[in-house]
C-alpha positions, 0 to 999 in steps of 0.5 A: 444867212439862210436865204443866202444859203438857199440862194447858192445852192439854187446857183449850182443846181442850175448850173448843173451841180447835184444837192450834194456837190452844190451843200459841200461847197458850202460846207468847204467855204465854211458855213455850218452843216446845220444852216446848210441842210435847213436850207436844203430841206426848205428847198426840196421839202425836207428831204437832204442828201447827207453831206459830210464837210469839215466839221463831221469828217468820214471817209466815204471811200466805200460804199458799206461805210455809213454816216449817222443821221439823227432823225427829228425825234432825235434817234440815229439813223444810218444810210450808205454813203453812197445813196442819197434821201433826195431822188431827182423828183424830189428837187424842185425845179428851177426855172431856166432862162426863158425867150422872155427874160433873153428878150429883156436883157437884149433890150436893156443892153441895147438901151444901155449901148444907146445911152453910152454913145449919146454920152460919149456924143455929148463928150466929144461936143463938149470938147469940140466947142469948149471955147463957146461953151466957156464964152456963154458961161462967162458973159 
């Protein structure tokens, strides 16, 4: 599940989405704050934003509200809902779709387009001589 979890998140990170934007996602489609920001954390190295999904609902429409976060000693802790734990120098870096990989990916479509047309070739040969074909197989 956690992997799963890792997996998504690193989907909207490369699409674009912020720690935030990409966690609550989560958090709407049901999973567990808890396995979110254990899977945040392993991907930034222990430092998550605070997110609030369904489960923990608080408004965040201004920003002297704060939203209560217990620390690994198990006392509370408080940050505006507005800032985030995590800078940008702290998310790891994805790597994007490198020459390389673009480069793999038109040679498997090319291999794939040949290998379709030789089928379809050997369809319409199967069709056009069908007579023979039938001849050889029962004699």
């Amino acid at each position: 599940m956690k992997d799963e979890i890792i997996a998504g998140i690193k989907n909207g990170l490369e699409r674009g989405e912020s720690l935030d934007q990409a966690m609550q996602t989560f958090i709407n489609a049901g999973y567990k704050s808890v396995e979110i920001r254990e899977a945040a954390n392993s991907l930034t190295g222990g430092t998550t934003p605070i997110v609030t999904g369904a489960q923990n609902t608080v408004s965040a429409s201004s920003p002297s509200e704060l939203i209560p976060q217990t620390t690994s000693a198990g006392q509370p802790q408080t940050a505006p809902a507005n800032q985030t734990n995590a800078s940008p120098a702290n998310i790891p870096s994805i790597p994007s779709l490198s020459k390389k990989s673009a480069g793999k990916d038109t040679k498997k479509i090319v291999l794939l387009v040949v290998l379709l047309l030789f089928l379809i070739g050997i369809l319409i040969a199967a069709i056009l001589f069908k007579d023979t074909i039938l001849k050889a197989f029962s004699s």
